[in-house]
C-alpha positions as CSV (number, residue, x, y, z in Angstrom):
1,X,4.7,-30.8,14.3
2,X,7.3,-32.6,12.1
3,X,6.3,-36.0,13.7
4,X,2.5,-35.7,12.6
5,X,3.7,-34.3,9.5
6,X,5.8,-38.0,9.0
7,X,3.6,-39.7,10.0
8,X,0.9,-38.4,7.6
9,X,2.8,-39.0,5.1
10,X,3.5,-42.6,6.2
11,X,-0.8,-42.8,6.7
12,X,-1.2,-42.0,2.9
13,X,1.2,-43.9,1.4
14,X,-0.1,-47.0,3.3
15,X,-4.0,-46.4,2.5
16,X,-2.6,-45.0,-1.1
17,X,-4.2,-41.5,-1.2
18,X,-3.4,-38.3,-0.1
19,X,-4.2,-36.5,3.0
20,X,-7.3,-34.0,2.7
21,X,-8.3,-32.0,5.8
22,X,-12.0,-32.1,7.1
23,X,-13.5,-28.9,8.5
24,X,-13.1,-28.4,12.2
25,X,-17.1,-28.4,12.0
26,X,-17.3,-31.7,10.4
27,X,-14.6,-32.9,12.0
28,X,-16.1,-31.8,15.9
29,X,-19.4,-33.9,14.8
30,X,-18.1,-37.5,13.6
31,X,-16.1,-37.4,17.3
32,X,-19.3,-35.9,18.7
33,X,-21.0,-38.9,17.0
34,X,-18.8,-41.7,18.0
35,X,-18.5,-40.6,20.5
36,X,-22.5,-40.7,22.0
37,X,-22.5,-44.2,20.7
38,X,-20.2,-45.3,22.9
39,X,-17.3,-46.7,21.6
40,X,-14.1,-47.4,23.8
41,X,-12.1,-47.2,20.6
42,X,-13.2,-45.8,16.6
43,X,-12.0,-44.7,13.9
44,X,-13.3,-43.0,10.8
45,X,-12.5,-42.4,7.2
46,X,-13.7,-39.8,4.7
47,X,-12.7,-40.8,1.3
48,X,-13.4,-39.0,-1.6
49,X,-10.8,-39.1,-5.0
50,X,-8.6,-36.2,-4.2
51,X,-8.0,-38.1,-0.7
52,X,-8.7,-39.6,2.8
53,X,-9.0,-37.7,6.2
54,X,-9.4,-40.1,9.7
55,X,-11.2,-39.1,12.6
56,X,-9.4,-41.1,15.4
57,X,-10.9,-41.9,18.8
58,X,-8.7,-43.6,21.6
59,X,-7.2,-45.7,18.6
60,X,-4.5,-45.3,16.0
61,X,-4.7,-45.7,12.5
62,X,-2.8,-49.6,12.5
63,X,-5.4,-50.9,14.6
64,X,-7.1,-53.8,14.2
65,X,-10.8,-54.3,14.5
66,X,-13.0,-57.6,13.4
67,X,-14.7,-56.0,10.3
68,X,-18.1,-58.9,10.4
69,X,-20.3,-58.8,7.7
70,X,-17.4,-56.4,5.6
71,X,-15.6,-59.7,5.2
72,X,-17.9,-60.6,2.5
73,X,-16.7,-58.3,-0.5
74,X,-13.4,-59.7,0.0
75,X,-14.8,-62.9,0.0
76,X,-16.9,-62.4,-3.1
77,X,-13.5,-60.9,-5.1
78,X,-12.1,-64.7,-4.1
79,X,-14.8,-66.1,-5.9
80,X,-14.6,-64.2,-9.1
81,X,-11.1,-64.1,-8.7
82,X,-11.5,-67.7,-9.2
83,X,-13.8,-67.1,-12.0
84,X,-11.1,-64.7,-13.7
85,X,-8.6,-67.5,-13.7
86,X,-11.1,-69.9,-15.0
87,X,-11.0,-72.3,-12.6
88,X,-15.0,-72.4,-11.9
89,X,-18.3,-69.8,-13.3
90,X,-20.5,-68.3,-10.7
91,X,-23.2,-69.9,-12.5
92,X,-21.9,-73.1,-12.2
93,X,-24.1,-75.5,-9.5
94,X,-22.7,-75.7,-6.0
95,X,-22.6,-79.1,-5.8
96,X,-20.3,-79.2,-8.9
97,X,-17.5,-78.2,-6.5
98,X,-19.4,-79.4,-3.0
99,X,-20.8,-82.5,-3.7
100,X,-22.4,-82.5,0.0
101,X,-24.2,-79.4,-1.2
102,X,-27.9,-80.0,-0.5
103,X,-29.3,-78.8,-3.5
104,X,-28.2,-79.5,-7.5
105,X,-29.4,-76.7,-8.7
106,X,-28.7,-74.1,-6.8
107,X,-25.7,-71.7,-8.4
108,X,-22.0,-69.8,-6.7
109,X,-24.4,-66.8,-8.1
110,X,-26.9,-67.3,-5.6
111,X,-24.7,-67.8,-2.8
112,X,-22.9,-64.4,-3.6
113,X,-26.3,-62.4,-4.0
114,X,-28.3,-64.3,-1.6
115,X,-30.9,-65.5,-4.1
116,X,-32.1,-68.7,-1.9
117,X,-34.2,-69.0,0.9
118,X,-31.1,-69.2,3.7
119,X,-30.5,-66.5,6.2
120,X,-28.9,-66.1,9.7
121,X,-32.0,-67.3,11.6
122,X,-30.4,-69.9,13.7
123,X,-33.2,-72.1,14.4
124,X,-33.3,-72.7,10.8
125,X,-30.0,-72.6,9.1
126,X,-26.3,-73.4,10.3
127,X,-24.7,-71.0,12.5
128,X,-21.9,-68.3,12.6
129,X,-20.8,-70.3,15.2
130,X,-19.5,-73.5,14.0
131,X,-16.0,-74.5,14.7
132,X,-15.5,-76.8,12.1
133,X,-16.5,-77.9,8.1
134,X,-18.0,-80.9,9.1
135,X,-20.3,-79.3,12.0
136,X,-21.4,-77.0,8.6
137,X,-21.9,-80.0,6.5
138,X,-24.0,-81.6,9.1
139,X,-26.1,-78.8,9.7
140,X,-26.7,-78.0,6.4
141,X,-27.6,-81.6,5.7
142,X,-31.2,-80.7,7.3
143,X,-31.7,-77.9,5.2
144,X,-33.7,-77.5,2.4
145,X,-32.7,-74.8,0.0
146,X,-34.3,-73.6,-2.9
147,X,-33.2,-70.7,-5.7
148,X,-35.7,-67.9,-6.0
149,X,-35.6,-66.8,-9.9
150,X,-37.6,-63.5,-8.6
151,X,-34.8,-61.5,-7.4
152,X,-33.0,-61.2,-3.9
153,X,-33.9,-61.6,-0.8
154,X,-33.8,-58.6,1.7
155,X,-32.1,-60.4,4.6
156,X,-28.3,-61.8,3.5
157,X,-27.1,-65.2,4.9
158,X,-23.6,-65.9,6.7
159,X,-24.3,-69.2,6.0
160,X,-23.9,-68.6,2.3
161,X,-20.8,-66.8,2.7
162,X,-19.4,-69.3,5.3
163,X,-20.5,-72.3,2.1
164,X,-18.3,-69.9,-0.4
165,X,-15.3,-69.9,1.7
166,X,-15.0,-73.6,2.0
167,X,-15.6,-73.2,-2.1
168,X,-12.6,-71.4,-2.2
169,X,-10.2,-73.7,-0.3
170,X,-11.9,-76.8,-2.1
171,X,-11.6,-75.1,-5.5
172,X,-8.3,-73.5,-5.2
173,X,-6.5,-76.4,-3.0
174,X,-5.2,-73.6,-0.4
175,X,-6.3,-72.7,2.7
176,X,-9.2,-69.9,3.2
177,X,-6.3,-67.7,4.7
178,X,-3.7,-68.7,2.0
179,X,-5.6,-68.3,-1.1
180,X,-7.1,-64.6,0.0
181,X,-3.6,-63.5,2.0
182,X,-1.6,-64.7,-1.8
183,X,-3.9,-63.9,-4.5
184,X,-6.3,-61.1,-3.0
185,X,-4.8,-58.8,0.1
186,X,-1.4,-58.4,-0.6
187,X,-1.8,-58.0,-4.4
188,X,-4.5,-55.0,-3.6
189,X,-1.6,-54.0,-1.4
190,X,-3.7,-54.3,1.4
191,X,-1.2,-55.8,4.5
192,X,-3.3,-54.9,7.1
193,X,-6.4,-57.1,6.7
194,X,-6.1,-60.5,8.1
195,X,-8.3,-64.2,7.5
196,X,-6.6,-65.9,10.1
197,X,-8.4,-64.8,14.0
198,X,-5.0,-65.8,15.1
199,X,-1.9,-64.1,12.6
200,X,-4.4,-61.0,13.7
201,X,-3.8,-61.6,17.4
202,X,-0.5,-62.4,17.1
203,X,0.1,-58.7,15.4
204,X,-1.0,-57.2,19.1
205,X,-2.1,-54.3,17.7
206,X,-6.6,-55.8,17.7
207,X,-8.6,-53.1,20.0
208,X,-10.4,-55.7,22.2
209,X,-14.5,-56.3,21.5
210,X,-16.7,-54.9,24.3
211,X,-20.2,-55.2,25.2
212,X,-22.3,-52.6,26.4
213,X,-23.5,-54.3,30.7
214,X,-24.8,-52.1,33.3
215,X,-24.4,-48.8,31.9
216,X,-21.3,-49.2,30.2
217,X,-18.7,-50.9,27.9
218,X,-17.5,-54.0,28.9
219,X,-15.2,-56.2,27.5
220,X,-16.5,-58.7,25.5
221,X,-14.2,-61.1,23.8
222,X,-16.1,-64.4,22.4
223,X,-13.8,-66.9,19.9
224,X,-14.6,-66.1,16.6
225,X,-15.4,-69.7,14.6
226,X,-12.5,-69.7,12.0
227,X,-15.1,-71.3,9.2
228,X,-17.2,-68.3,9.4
229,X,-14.2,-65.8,8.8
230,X,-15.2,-65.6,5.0
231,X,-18.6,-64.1,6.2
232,X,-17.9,-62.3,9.9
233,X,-14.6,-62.9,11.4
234,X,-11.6,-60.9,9.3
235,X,-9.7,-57.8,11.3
236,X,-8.8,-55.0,9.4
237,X,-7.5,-51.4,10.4
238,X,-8.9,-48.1,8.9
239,X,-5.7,-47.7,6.8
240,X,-6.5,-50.8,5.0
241,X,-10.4,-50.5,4.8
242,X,-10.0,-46.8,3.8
243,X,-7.8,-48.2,0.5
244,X,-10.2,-51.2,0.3
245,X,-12.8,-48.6,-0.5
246,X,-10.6,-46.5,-2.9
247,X,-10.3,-49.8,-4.6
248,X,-13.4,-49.9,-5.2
249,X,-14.2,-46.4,-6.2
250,X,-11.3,-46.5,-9.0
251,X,-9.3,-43.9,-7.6
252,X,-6.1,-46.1,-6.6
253,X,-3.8,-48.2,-9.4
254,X,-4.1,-52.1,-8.5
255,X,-2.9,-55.0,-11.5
256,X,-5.0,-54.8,-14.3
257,X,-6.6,-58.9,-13.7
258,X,-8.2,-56.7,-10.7
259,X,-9.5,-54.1,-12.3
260,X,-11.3,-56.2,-15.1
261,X,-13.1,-58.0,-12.3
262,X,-14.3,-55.2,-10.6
263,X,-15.8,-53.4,-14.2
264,X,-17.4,-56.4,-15.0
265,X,-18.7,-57.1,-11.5
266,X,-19.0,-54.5,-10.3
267,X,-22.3,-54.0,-7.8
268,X,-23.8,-56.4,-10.3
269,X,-27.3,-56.1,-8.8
270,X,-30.6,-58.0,-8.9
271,X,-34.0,-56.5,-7.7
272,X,-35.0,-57.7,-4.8
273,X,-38.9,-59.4,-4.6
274,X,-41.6,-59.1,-2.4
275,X,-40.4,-55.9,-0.5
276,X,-41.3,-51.9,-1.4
277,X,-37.5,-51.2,-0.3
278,X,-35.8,-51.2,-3.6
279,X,-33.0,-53.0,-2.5
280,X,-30.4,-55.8,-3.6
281,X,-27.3,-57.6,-2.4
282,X,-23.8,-57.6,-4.7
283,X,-20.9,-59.9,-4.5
284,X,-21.0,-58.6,-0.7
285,X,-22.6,-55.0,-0.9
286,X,-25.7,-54.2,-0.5
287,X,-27.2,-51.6,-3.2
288,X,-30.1,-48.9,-3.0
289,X,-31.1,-49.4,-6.4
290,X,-33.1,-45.9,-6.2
291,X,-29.8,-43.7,-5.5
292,X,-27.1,-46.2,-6.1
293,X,-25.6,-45.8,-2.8
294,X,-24.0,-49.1,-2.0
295,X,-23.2,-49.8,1.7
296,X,-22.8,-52.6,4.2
297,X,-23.0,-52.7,7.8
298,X,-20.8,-54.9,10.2
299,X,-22.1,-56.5,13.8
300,X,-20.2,-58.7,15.7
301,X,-20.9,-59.8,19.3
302,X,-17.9,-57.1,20.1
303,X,-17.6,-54.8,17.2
304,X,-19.4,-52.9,14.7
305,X,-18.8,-50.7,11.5
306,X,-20.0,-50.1,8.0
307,X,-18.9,-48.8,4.6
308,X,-21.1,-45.9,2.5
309,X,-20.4,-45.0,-0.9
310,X,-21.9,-41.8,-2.7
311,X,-22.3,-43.6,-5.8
312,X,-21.1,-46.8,-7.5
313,X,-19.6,-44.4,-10.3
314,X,-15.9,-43.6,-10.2
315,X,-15.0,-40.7,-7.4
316,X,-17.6,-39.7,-5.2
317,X,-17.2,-40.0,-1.6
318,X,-17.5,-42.6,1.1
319,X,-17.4,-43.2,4.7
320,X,-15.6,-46.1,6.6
321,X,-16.3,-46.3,10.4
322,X,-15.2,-49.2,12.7
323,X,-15.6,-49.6,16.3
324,X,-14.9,-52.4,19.1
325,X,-18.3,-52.8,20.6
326,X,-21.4,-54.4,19.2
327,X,-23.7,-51.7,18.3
328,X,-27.5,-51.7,16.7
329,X,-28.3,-48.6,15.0
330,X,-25.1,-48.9,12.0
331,X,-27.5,-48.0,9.5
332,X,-28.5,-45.2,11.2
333,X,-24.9,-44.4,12.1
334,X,-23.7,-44.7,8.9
335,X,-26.3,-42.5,7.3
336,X,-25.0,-39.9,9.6
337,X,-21.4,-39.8,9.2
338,X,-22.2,-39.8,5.0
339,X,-24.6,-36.8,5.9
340,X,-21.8,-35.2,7.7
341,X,-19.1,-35.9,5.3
342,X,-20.5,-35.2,1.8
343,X,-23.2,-32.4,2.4
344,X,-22.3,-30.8,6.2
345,X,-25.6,-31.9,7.5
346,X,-25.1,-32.6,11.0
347,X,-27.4,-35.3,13.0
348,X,-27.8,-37.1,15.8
349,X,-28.0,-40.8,15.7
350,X,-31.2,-41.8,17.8
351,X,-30.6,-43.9,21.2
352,X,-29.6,-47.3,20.1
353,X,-31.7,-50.3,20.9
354,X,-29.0,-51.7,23.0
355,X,-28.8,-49.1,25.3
356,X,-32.6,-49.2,26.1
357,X,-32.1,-52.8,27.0
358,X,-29.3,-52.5,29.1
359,X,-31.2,-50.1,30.9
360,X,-34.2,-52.2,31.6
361,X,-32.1,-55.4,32.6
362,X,-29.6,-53.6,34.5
363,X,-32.8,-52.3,36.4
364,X,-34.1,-56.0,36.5
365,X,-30.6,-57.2,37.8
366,X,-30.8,-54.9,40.8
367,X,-34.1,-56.3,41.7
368,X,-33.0,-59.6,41.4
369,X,-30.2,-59.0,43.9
370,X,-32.7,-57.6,46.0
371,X,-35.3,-60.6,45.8
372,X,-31.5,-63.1,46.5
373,X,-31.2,-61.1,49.6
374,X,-34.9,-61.7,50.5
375,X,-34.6,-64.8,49.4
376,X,-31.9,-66.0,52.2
377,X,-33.5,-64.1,54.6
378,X,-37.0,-66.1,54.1
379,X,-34.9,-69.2,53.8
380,X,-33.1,-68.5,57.9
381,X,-36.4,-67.6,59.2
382,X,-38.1,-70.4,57.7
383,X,-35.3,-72.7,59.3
384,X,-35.6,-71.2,62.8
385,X,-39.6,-70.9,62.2
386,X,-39.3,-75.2,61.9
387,X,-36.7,-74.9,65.0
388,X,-39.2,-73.3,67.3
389,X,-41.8,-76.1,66.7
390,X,-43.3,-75.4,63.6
391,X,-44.2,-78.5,61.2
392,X,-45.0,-78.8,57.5
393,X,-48.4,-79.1,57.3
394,X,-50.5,-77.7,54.9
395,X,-53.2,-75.2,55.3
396,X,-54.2,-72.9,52.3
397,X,-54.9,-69.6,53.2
398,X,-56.6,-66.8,51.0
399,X,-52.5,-65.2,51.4
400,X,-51.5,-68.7,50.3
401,X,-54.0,-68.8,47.4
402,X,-52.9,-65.2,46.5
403,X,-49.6,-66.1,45.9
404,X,-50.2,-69.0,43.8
405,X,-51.1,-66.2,41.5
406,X,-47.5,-64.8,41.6
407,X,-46.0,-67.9,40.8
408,X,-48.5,-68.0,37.9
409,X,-47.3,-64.7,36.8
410,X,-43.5,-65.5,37.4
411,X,-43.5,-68.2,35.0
412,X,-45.6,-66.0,32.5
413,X,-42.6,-63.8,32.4
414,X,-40.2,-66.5,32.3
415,X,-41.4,-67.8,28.8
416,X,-42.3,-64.3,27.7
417,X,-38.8,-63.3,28.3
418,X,-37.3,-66.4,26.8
419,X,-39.6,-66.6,23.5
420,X,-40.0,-63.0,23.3
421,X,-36.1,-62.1,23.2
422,X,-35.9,-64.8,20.5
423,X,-38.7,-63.0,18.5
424,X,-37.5,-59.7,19.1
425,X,-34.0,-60.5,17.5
426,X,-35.7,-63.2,14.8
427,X,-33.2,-66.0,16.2
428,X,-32.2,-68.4,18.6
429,X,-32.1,-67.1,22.6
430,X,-28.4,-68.1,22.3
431,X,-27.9,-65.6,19.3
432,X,-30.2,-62.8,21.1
433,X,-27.6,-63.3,24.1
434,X,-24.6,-63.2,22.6
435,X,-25.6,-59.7,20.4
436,X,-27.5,-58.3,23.9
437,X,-25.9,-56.4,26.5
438,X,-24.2,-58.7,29.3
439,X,-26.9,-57.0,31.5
440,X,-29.6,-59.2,29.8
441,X,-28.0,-62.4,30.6
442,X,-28.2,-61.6,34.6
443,X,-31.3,-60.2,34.0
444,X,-32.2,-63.6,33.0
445,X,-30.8,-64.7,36.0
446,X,-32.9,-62.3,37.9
447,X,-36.2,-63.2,37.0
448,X,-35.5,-66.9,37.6
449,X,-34.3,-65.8,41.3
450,X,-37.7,-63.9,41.2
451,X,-39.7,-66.8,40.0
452,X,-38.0,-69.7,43.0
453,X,-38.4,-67.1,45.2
454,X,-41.9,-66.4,44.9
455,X,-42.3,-69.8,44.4
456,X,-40.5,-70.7,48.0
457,X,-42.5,-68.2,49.5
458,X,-45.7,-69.8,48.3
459,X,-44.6,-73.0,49.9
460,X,-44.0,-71.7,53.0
461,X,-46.7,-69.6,53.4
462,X,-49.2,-72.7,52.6
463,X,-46.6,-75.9,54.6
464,X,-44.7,-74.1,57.3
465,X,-48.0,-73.9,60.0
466,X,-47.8,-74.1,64.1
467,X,-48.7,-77.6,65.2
């Protein structure tokens, strides 16, 4: 008892709060929740102004998860950090600072509240993942952008984010990783949040990414491009994040140049246009301009998490949850664990997209193992058939005929499959696969053994005759 009594302590003077206990009731249902969606590791925190209580599931509280699209507030505090020290305004042009910038009107503004026409539609705009600044540059040299003066639009852009971050470095003269690690993190007192993929690897304490494949987590490790860290890639534990959001809800001291920052910028929000949600996009949050609530959810190809907040006022409550496998239904999630938290509704989080999928291509991968094995075997008997004295000659039976319909039908389902996963996720099939369960990449596999093999069986039936 004295050892979780020390290290408590040690838990809330890191995250700067103190220690508040959540009913065993509320408690049982965020493990019961993380728990159904599957996540090899999680952790949870409950903040609210008197203090912070984690819900910890095959983790500790100094772990390190990639926190994806969380990465952005911290990015957006760079910028007006910028701002506050008068080096650049937000509503200065882009290309003032970027002179490769395709567009001269276009402001820092609209890049931190996604008020242009970019988002993270791949076969459109530059991709998460780039390696490099001049593989952005090119890309973005084919794009045209335009500012909207209506409002917001309802889908954010990494590709905004990932433009602000090479702002920073060109702006500030330091490194991405030097500017937010020396001006931003450790000032907030916040030494467990990381820009650099690697210094965060090099801490071996980062819960490995998984991937849910054939019925269960796998791991699921892809190189995170370092120019997208401003928008995706950061690590964080739930220490960290759990200050991060008492930052933000004024219940912890940080320098004063902070604090005027956030009240001046804080959730600044513009309506968004052309939707019935009434939604809009801050410096990096994302704001229900019906109830306040501000919120933002995190997907990775190996992790997921999200932030809720009550309110934007001072106090309140909010919810931080991190986990190391990708994961659709955050929203969803999150809404949960704040229902939980801050009025003891308990839910269940409906059965997440990805599962469904796994289960269908796992399915489809057994078959296609099926139709290999079936495939050899037609390929031996076809080689002793031509042994015996058997000749290619062609003769098209009604069989024959018949299966040029499943060869028609095989290819139907090849472009469906292809097209309709790249619809389904509104990207590129390369994006779709790399935020899909490893399942759908063999299943993929699958129906292309299914398609040669009905296709080789066609053949034979209508060339491999008796003399």
């Amino acid at each position: 008892m004295g050892k979780l009594m020390a290290w408590l302590v040690m838990l809330c003077v890191a995250c700067g709060a103190t220690h508040i206990s959540l009913d065993r009731d509320t408690r049982m249902h965020i493990t019961d929740v993380m728990g159904n969606a599957r996540f090899p590791s999680s952790a949870v925190a409950v903040v609210e102004s008197e203090g912070t209580a984690f819900v910890l599931n095959n983790t500790t509280a100094d772990t390190l998860f990639q926190i994806g699209s969380l990465s952005k507030a911290f990015t957006g505090l760079g910028v007006l950090m910028l701002e506050e020290t008068g080096l650049l305004s937000v509503m200065d042009p882009v290309s003032q600072h970027l002179p490769w910038f395709p567009s001269a009107d276009m402001t820092i503004f609209s890049l931190l509240h996604h008020t242009n026409v970019m988002t993270n539609d791949e076969r459109h705009f530059p991709s998460a993942t780039l390696q490099t600044t001049d593989e952005f540059i090119q890309q973005m040299a084919n794009v045209e952008l335009t500012p909207t003066s209506r409002g917001a639009s309802l889908t954010p852009s990494n590709a905004n984010y990932i433009a602000l971050g090479i702002l920073i470095e060109e702006v500030s003269g330091q490194s991405f990783d030097e500017f937010m690690t020396q001006h931003i993190l450790h000032p907030l007192g916040l030494y467990d949040t990381f820009t650099c993929v690697g210094t965060a690897h090099a801490t071996g304490r980062v819960a490995g990414g998984h991937r849910l494949g054939f019925f269960g987590a796998r791991a699921w490790n892809p190189p995170a491009s370092p120019i997208a860290v401003p928008a995706l890639f950061m690590y964080s534990s739930i220490i960290d994040m759990a200050r991060w959001v008492g930052i933000q809800m004024g219940t912890i001291d940080i320098p004063d140049q902070f604090s005027k920052i956030l009240l001046r910028h804080r959730f600044y929000a513009i309506p968004a246009f052309d939707h019935g949600a009434p939604l809009s996009f801050g410096a990096g949050w994302r704001i229900d301009l019906d109830t306040a609530h501000i919120w933002q959810d995190a997907q990775t190809p190996g992790y997921s998490g999200g932030i809720r907040f009550l309110s934007h006022r001072f106090g309140g409550t909010a919810v931080v949850f991190l986990g190391n496998m990708a994961y659709n239904s955050t929203t969803e999630l999150g809404t949960v664990l704040m229902d939980a938290a801050h009025i003891g509704i308990f839910e269940q989080v409906g059965r997440d997209a990805l599962v469904t999928l796994d289960t269908f291509f796992t399915i489809l991968t057994a078959l296609g193992i099926l139709h290999a094995i079936s495939f050899v075997r037609l390929i031996i008997r076809t080689i002793k058939r031509l042994k015996d004295g058997e000749v290619i000659k062609p003769v098209f039976t009604s069989r024959a005929k018949l299966r040029i319909l499943d060869v028609i039908i095989n290819i139907i389902v090849l472009a469906v499959f292809y097209l309709g996963t790249a619809a389904m996720f509104e990207n590129s099939f390369a994006h779709a696969a790399a935020h899909s369960p490893l399942s759908l990449t063999t299943g993929g596999i699958a129906l292309w053994v299914m398609a040669v093999y009905t296709g080789f069986r066609f053949l034979v039936l209508a060339f491999i005759n008796p003399r």
